[in-house]
VOBA-325597 format. One record per atom (N, C-alpha, C): atom name; residue number from 1; residue in three letters; y, x, z. Coordinates in steps of 0.2 Angstrom, whole numbers. Example, Ala and Ser with C-alpha at 12.3 -4.5 7.8 and 13.67 -1.06 7.14 Angstrom:
<fikols>
atome,num,residu,y,x,z
N,1,ALA,-28,66,39
CA,1,ALA,-22,62,39
C,1,ALA,-16,66,39
N,2,SER,-11,64,35
CA,2,SER,-5,68,36
C,2,SER,0,64,39
</fikols>
This chain:
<fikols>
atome,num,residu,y,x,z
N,1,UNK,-6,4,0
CA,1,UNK,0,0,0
C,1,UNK,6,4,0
N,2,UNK,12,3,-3
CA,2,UNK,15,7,-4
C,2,UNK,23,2,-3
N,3,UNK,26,7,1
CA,3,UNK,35,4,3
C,3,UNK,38,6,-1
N,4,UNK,46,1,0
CA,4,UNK,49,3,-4
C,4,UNK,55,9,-4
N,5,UNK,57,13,-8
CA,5,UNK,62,19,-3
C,5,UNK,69,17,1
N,6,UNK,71,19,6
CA,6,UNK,77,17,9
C,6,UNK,81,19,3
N,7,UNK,87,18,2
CA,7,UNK,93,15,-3
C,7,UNK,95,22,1
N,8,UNK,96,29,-5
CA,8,UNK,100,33,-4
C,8,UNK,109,31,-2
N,9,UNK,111,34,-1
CA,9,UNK,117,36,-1
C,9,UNK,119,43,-4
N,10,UNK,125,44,-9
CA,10,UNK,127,52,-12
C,10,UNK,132,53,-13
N,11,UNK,134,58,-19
CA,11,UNK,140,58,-19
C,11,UNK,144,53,-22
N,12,UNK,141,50,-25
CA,12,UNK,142,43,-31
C,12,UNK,140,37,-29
N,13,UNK,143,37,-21
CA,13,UNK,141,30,-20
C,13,UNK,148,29,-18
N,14,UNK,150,23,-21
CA,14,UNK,156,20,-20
C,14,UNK,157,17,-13
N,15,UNK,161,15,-8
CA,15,UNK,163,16,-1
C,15,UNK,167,10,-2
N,16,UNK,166,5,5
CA,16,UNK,169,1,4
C,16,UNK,170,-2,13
N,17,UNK,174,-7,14
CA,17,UNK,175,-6,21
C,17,UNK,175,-14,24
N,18,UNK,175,-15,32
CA,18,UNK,178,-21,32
C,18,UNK,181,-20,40
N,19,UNK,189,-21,40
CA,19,UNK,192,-20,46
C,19,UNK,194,-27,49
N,20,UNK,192,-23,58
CA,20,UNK,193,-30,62
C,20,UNK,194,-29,67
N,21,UNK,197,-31,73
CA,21,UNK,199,-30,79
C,21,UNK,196,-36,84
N,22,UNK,192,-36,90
CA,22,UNK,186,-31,88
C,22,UNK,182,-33,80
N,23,UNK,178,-28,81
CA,23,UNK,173,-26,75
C,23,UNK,166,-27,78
N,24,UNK,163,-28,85
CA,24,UNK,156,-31,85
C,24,UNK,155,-36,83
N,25,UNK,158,-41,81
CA,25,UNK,153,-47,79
C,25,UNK,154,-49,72
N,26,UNK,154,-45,67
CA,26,UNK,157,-46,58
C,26,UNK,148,-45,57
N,27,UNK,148,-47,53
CA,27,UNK,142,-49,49
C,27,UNK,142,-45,41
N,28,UNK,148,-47,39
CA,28,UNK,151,-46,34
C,28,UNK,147,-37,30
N,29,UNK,148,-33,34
CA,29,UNK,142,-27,33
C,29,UNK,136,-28,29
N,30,UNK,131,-33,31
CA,30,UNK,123,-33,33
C,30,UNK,125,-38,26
N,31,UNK,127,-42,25
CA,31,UNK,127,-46,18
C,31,UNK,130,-43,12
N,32,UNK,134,-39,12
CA,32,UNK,137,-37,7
C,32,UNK,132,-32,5
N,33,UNK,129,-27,9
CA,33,UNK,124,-23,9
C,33,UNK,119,-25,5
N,34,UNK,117,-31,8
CA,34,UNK,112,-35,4
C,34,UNK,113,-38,-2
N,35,UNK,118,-38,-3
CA,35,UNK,121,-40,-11
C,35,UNK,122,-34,-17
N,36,UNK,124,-28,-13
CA,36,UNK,125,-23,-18
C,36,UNK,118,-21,-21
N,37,UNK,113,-21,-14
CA,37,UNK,108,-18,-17
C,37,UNK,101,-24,-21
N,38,UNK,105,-29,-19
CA,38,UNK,102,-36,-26
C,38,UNK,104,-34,-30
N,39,UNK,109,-32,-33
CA,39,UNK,113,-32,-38
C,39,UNK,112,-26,-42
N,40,UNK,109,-20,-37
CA,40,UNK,110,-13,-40
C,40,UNK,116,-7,-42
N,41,UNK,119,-10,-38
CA,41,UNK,126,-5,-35
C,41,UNK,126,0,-31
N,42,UNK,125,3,-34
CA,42,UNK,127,11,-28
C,42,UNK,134,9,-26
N,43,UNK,131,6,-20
CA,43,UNK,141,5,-14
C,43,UNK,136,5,-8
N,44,UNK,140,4,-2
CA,44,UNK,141,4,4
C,44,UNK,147,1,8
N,45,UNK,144,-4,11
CA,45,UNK,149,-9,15
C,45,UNK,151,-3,21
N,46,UNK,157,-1,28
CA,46,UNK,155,0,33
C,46,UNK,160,-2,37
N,47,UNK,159,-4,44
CA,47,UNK,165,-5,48
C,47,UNK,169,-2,50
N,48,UNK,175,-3,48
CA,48,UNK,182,1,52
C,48,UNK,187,-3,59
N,49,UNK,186,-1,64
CA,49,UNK,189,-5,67
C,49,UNK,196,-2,69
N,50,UNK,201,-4,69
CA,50,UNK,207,-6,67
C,50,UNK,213,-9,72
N,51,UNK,216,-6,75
CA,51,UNK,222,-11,80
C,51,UNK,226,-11,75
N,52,UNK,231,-17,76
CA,52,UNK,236,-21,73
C,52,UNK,241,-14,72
N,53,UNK,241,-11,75
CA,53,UNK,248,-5,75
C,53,UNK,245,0,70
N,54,UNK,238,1,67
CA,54,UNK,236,7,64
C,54,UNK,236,4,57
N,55,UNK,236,-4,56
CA,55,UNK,232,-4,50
C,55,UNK,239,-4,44
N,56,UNK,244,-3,42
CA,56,UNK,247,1,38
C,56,UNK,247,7,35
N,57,UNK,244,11,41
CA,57,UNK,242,18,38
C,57,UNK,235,18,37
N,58,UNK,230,14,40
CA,58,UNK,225,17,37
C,58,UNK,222,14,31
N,59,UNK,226,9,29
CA,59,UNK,227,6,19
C,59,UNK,229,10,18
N,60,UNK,235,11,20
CA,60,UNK,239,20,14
C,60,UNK,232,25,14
N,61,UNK,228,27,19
CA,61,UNK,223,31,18
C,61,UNK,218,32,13
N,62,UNK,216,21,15
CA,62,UNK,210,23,10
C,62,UNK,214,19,3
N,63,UNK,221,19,0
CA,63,UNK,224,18,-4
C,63,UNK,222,24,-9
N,64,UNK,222,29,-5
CA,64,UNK,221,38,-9
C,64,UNK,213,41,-9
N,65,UNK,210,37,-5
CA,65,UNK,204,37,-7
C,65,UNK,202,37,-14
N,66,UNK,199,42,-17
CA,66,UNK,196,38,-23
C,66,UNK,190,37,-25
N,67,UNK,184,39,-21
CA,67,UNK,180,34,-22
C,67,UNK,181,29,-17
N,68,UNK,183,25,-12
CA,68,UNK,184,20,-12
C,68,UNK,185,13,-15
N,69,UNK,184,10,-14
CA,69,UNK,184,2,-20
C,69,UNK,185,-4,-16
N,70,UNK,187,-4,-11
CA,70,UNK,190,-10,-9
C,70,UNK,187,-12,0
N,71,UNK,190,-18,3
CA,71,UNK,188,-21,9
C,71,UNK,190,-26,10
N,72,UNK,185,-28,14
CA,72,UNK,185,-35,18
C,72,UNK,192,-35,24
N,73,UNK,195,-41,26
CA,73,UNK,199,-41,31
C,73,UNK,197,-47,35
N,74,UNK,196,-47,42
CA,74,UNK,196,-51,45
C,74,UNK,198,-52,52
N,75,UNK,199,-55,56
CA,75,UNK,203,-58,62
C,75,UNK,203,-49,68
N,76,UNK,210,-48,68
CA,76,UNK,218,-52,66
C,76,UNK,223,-50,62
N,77,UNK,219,-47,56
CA,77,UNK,222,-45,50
C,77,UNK,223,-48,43
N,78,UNK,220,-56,42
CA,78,UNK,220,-57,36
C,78,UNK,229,-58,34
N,79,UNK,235,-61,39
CA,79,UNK,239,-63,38
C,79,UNK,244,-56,37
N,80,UNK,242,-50,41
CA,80,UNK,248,-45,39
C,80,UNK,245,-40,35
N,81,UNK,238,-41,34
CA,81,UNK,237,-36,26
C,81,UNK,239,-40,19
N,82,UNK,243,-45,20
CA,82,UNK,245,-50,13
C,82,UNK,251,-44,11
N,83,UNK,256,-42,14
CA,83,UNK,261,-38,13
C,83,UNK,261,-29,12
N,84,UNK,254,-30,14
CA,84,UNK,253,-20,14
C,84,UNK,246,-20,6
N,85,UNK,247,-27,2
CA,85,UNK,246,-25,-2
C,85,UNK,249,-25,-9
N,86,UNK,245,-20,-14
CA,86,UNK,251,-19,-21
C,86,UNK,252,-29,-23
N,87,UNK,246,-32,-25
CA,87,UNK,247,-39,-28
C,87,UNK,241,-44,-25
N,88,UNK,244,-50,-26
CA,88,UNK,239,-53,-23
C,88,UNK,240,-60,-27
N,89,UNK,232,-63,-27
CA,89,UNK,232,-70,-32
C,89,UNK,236,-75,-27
N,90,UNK,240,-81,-32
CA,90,UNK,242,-84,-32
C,90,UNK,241,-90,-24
N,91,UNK,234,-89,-25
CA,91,UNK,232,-93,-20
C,91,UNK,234,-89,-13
N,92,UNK,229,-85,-12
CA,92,UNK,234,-80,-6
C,92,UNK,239,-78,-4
N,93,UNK,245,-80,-9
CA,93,UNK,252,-80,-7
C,93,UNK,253,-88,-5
N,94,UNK,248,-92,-6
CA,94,UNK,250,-99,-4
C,94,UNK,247,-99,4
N,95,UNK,243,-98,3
CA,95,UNK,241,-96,10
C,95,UNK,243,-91,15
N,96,UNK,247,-87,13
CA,96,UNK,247,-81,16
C,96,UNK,244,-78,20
N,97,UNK,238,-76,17
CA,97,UNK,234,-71,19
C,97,UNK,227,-69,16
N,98,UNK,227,-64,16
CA,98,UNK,219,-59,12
C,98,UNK,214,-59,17
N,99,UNK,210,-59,15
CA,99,UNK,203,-58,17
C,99,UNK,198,-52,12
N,100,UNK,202,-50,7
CA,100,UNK,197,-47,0
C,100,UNK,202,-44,-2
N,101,UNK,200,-36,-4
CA,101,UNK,205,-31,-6
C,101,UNK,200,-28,-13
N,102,UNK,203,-27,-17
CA,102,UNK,200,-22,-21
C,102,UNK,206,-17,-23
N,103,UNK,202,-9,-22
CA,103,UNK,206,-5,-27
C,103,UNK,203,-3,-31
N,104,UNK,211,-3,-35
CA,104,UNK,210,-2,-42
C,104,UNK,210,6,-43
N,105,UNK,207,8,-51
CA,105,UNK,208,15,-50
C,105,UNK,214,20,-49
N,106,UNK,221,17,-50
CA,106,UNK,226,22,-48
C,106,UNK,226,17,-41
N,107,UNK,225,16,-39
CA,107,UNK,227,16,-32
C,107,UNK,230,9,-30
N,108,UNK,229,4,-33
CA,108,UNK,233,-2,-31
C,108,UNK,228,-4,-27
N,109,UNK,231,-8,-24
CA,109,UNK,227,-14,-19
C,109,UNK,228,-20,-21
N,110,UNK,223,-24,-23
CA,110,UNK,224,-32,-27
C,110,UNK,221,-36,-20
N,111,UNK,225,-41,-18
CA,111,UNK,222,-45,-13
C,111,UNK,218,-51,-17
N,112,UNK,214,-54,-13
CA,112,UNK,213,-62,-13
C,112,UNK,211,-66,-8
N,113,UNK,212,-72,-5
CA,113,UNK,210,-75,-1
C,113,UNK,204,-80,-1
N,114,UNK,197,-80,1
CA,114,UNK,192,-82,0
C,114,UNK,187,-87,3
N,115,UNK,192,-88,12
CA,115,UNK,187,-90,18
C,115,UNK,188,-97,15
N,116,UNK,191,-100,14
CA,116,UNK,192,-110,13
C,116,UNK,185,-110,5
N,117,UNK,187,-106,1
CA,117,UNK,181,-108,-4
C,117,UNK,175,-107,-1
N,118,UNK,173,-103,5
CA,118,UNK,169,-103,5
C,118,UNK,166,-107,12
N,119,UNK,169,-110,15
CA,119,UNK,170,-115,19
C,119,UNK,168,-118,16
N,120,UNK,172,-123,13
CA,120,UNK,171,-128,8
C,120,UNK,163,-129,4
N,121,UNK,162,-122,2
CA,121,UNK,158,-125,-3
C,121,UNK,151,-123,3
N,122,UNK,151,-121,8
CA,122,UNK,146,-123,15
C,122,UNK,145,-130,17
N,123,UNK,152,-132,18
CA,123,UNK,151,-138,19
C,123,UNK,146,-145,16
N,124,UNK,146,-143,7
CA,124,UNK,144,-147,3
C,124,UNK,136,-143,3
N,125,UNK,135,-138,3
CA,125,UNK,126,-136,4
C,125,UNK,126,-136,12
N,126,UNK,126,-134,14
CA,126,UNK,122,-135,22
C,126,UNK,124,-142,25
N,127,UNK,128,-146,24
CA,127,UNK,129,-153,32
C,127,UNK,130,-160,21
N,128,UNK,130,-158,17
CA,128,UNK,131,-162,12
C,128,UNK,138,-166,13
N,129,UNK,144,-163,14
CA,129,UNK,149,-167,17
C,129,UNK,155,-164,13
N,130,UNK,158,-170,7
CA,130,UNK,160,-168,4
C,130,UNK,167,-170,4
N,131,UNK,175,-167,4
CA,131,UNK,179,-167,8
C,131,UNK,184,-172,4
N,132,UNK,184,-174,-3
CA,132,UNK,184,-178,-8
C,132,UNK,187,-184,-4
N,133,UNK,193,-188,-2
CA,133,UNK,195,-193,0
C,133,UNK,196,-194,9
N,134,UNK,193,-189,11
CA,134,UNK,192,-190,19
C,134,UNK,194,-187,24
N,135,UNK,196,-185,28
CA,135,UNK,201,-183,33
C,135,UNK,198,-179,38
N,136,UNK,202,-174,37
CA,136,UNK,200,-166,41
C,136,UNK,206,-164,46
N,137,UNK,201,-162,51
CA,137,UNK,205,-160,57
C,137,UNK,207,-151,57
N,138,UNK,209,-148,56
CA,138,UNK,211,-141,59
C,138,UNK,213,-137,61
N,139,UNK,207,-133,67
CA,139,UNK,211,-130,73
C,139,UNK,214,-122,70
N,140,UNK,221,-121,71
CA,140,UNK,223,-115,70
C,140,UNK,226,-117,65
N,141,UNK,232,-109,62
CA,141,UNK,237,-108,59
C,141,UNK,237,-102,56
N,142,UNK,231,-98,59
CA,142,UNK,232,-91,55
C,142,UNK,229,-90,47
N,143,UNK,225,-83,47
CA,143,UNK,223,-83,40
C,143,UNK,217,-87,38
N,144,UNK,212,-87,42
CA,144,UNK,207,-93,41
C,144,UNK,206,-100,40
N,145,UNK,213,-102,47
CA,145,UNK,214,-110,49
C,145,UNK,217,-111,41
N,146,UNK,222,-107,39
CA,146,UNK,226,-109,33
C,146,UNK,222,-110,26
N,147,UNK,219,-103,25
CA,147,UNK,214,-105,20
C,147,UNK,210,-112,20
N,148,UNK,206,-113,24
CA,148,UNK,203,-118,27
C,148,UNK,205,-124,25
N,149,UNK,212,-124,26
CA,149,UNK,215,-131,26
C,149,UNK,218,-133,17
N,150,UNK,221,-124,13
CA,150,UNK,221,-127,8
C,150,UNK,215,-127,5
N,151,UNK,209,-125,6
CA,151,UNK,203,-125,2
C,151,UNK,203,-134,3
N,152,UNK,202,-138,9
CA,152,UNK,200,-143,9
C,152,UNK,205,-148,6
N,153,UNK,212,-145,5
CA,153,UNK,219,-150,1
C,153,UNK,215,-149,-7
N,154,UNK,214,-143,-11
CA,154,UNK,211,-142,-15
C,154,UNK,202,-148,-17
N,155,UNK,200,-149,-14
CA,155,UNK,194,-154,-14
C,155,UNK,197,-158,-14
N,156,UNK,200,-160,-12
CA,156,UNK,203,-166,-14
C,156,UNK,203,-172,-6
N,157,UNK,204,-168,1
CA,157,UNK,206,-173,7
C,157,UNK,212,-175,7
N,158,UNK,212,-184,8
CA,158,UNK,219,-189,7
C,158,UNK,222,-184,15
N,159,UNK,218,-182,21
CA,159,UNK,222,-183,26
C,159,UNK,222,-177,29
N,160,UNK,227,-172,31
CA,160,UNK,224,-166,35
C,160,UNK,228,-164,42
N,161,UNK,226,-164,48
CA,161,UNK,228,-163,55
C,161,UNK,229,-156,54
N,162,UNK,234,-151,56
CA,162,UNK,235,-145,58
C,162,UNK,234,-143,66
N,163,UNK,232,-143,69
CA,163,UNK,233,-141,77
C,163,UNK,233,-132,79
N,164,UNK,240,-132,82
CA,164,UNK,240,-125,84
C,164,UNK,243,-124,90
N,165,UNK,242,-120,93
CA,165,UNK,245,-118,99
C,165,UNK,250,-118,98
N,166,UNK,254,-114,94
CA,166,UNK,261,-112,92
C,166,UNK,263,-119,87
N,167,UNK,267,-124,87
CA,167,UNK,270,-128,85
C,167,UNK,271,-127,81
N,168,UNK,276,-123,81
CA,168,UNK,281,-123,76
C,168,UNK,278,-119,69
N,169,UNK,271,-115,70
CA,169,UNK,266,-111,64
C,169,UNK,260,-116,62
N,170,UNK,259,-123,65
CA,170,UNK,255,-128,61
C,170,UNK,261,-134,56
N,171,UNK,266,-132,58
CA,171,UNK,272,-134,54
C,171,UNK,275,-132,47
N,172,UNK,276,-125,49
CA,172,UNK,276,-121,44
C,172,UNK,271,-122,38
N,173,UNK,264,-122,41
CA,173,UNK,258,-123,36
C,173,UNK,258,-130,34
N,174,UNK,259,-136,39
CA,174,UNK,260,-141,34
C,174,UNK,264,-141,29
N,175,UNK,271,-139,29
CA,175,UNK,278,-136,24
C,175,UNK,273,-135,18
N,176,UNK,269,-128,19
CA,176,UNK,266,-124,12
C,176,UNK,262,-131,8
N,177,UNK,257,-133,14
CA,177,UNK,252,-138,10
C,177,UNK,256,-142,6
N,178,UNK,259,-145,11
CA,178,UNK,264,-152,8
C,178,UNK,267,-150,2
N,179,UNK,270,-144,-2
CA,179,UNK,273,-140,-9
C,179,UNK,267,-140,-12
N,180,UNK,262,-141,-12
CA,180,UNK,256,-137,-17
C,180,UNK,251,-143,-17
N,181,UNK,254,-147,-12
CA,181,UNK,249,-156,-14
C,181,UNK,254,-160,-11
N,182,UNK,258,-164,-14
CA,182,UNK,261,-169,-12
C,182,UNK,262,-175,-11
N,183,UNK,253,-176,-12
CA,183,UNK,251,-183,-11
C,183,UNK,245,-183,-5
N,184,UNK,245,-177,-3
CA,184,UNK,242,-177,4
C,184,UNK,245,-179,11
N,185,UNK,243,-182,16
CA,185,UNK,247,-185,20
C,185,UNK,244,-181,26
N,186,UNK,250,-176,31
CA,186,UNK,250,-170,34
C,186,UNK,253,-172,43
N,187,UNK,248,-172,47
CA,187,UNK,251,-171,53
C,187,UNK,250,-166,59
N,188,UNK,252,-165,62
CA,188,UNK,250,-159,67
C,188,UNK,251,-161,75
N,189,UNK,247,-168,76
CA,189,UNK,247,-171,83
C,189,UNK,240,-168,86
N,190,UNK,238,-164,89
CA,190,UNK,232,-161,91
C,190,UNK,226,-168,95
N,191,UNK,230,-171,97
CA,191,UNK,228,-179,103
C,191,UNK,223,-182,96
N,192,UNK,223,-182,90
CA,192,UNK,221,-186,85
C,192,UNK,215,-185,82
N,193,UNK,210,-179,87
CA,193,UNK,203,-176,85
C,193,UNK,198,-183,82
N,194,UNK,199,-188,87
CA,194,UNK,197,-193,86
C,194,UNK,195,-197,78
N,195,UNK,200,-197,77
CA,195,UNK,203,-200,69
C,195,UNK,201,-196,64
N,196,UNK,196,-193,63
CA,196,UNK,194,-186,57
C,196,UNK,188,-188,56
N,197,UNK,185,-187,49
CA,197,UNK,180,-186,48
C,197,UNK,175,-181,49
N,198,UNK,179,-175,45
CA,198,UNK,179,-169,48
C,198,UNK,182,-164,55
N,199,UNK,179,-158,58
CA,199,UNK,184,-157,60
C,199,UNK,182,-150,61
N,200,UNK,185,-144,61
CA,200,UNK,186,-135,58
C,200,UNK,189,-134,62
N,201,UNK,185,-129,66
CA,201,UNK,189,-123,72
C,201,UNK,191,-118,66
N,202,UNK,197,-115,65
CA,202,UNK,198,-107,61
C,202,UNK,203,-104,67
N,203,UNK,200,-107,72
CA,203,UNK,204,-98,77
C,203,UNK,198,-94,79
N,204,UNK,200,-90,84
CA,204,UNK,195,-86,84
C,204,UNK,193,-89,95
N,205,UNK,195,-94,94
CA,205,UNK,195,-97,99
C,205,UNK,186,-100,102
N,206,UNK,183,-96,105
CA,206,UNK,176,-97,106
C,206,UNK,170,-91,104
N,207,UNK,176,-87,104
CA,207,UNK,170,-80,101
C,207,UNK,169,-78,108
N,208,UNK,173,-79,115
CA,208,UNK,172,-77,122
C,208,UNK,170,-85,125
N,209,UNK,166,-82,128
CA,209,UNK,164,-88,136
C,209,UNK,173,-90,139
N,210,UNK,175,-84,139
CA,210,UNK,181,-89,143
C,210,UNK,186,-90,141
N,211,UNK,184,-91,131
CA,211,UNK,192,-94,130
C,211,UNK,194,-100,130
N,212,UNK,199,-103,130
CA,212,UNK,200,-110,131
C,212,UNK,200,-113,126
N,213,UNK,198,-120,126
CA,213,UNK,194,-124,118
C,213,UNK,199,-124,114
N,214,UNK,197,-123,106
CA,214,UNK,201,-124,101
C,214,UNK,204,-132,99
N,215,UNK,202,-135,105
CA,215,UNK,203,-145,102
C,215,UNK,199,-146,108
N,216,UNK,201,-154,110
CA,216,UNK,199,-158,114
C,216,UNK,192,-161,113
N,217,UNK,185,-157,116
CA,217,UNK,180,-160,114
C,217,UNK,177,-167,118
N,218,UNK,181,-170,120
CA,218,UNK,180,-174,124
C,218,UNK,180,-179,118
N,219,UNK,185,-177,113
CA,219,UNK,187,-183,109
C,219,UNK,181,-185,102
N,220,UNK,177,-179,104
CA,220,UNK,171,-179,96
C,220,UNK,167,-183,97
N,221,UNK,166,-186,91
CA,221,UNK,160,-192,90
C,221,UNK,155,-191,87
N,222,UNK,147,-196,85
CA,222,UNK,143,-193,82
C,222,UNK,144,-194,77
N,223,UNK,149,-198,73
CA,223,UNK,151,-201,67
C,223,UNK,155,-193,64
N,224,UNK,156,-187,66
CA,224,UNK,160,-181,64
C,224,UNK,156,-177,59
N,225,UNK,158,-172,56
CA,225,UNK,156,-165,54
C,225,UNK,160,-161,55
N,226,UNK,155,-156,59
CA,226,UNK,160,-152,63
C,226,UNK,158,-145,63
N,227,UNK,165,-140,59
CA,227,UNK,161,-133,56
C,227,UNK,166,-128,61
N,228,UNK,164,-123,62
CA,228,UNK,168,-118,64
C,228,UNK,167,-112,61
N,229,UNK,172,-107,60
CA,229,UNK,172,-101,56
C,229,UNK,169,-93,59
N,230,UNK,169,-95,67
CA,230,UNK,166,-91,71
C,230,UNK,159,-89,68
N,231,UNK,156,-81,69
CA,231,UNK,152,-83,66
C,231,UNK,147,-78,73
N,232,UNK,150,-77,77
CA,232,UNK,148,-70,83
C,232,UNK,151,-73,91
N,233,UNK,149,-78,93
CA,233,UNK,142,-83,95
C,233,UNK,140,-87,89
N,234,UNK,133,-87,85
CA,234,UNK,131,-91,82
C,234,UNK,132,-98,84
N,235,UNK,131,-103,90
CA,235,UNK,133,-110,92
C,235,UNK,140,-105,95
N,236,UNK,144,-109,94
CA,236,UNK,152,-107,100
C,236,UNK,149,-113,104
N,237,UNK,154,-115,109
CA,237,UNK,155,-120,114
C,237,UNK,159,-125,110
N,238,UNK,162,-125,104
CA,238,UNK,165,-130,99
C,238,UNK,158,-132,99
N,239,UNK,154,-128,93
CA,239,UNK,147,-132,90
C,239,UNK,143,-135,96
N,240,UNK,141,-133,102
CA,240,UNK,137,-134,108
C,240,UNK,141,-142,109
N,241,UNK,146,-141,108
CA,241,UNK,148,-150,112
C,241,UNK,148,-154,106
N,242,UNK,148,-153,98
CA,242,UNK,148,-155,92
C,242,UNK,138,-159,93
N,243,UNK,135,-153,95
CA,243,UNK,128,-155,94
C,243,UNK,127,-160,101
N,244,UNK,129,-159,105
CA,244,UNK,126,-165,111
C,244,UNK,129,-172,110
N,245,UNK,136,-171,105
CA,245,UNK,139,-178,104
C,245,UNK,136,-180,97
N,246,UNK,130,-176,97
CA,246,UNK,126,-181,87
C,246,UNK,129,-181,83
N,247,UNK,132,-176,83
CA,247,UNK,136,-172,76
C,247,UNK,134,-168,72
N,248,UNK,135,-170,65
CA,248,UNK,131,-164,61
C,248,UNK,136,-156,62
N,249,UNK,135,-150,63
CA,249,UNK,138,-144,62
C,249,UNK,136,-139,55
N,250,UNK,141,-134,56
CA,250,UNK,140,-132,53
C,250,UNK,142,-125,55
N,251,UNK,137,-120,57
CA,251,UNK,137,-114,59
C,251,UNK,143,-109,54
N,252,UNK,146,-105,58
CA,252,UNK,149,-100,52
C,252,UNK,146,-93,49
N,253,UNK,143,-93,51
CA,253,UNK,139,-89,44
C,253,UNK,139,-91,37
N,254,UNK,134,-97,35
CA,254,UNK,138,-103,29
C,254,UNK,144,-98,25
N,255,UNK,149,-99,29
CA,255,UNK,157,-99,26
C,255,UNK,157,-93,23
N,256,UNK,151,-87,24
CA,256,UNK,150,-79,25
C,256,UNK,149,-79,17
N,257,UNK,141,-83,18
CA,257,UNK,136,-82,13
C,257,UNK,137,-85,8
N,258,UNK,143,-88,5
CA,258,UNK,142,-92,1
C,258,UNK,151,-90,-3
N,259,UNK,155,-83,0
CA,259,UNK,158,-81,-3
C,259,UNK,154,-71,-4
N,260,UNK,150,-70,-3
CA,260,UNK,148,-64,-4
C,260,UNK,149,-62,-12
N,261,UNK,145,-67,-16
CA,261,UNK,145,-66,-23
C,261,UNK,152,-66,-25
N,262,UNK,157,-68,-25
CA,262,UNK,163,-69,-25
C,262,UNK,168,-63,-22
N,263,UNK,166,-61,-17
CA,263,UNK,169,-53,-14
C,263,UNK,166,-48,-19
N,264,UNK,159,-50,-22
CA,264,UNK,159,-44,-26
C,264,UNK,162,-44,-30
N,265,UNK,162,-50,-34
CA,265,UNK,165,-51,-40
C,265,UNK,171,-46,-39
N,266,UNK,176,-47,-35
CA,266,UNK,182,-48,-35
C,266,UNK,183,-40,-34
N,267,UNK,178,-36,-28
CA,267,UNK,177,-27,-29
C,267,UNK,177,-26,-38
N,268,UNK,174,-30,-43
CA,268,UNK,175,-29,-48
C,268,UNK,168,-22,-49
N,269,UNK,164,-21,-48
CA,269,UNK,158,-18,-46
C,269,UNK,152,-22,-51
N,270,UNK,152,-27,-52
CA,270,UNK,146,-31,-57
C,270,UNK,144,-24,-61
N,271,UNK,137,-24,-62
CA,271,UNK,137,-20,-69
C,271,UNK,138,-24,-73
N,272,UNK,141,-19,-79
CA,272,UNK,143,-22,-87
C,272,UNK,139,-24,-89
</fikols>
C-alpha cells in the first residue's frame, strides 16, 4: 500500500497569508490549503498575526514581497485594510471593507470583499433559506456585519434591521444600504429581533464565554433562521439559544467554505 507524498514546499512556492487579531481561531489556513492543493497550485496559506497599530507596515512589507500573492483579512482588519490598499471592487468600497487581497506583480494590492456572498449563498445550501422578499436582522456594523447585510439587500430582502452597539455606525450603514437599494426598507431598533425572519450575528461577539450577547436572545423564535459568522466556538452562545428555541442555524464555517473557490479565483492563481 502506498501513501501519498506530503505537498513539498520550495523555492517556487508562492506565499500567501491571512492576518488577524487574535489569530487562533481562523480556519481560513486549513481550507485554502485544501483548495490549492485540489487545484494544484504550488501556494501556501500562513497565519500572520497582526495588531491594529502594525498592519500598515506589514502590507508595505509583504507589498515588496515578490513571491507573495496575496491575503486573507479578518476581524479587526477588514474595515481599515480597505484604505491601505492600491484598488478595490466596487462592491468593497460599498461596504467598506476587504476581506481578500491580491498582489499584483508590480506590487499593487487589489481588494475585494467576500463574507456576505458567501454567507448568503450558505444560507441557501445548508438551512435552504432564501433571503428573496423576507426580513433580516443584523448584529453589528463592521466589515462582516456590513457585507452581510449588503449581500442579503443584493438577494433581494424587502426588510433589513441593523443593530449595533455604536448608533450612530448602524446608521451610517443604513445611509450606504439605503443609496445602493432604495426600495429596501431599513431600521436600526435592536428591541425588534422578534419581527425577522432571519437573523445574523457579524460581530465578533461570542468568540469568548464572557462576552455580552450580540442581540436579545430571549426574543428568538422557532419560526427564525439563525446564522452567525463566528466560526471559533463552532456553536457560540448566539447558536446554543438559536437551537434550544427550534431554530434552524447556521454554523460559520458555511460562510468560510463556500467563498474559498472565490478567494482563489480572486489570488488569480487558477491554472491557465
Amino acid at each position: 500500500m502506498t501513501t501519498a507524498s506530503p505537498r513539498q514546499i520550495t523555492g517556487n512556492t508562492r506565499i500567501f497569508g491571512i492576518v488577524a487579531d487574535p489569530i487562533y481561531h481562523v480556519k481560513t489556513p486549513q481550507a485554502i490549503n485544501a483548495g490549492f492543493e485540489r487545484l494544484g497550485i504550488d501556494a501556501v496559506m500562513i497565519p500572520i498575526h497582526v495588531k491594529p497599530a502594525g498592519l500598515a507596515a506589514v502590507l508595505a512589507g509583504l507589498a515588496q514581497t515578490e513571491n507573495f500573492g496575496g491575503l486573507v483579512a479578518t476581524v479587526p482588519h477588514k474595515p481599515a485594510i480597505l484604505d491601505l490598499c492600491d484598488e478595490v471592487t466596487e462592491e468593497a468600497r460599498h461596504i467598506g471593507a476587504v476581506n481578500c487581497i491580491r498582489r499584483d506583480p508590480d506590487g499593487r494590492m487589489i481588494g475585494a470583499m467576500l463574507d456576505g456572498t458567501g454567507f448568503v449563498e450558505a444560507l441557501k445550501t445548508v438551512t435552504g433559506f432564501d433571503p428573496n422578499g423576507r426580513r433580516a436582522f443584523v448584529a453589528g456594523a463592521g466589515g462582516a456585519a456590513s457585507a452581510i447585510a449588503f449581500a442579503l439587500a443584493k438577494a433581494g430582502a424587502a426588510h433589513l434591521t441593523i443593530a449595533n452597539r455604536t448608533a450612530d455606525k448602524a446608521e451610517a450603514l443604513g445611509e450606504r444600504i439605503r443609496a445602493a437599494y432604495p426600495a429596501l426598507t431599513i431600521s436600526t431598533d435592536p428591541s425588534t429581533v422578534a419581527d425577522h425572519d432571519l437573523i445574523a450575528n457579524g460581530t465578533s461577539l461570542g468568540m469568548k464565554e464572557t462576552d455580552a450577547p450580540p442581540l436579545d436572545f430571549d426574543r428568538l423564535h422557532k419560526d427564525q433562521v439563525v446564522g452567525d459568522a463566528i466560526m471559533e466556538p463552532e456553536m457560540t452562545p448566539l447558536l446554543k439559544a438559536a437551537k434550544a428555541k427550534g431554530c434552524r442555524i447556521q454554523l460559520g464555517k458555511p460562510m468560510l467554505d463556500c467563498q474559498i473557490d472565490l478567494m482563489i479565483e480572486h489570488f488569480n492563481v487558477l491554472p491557465k
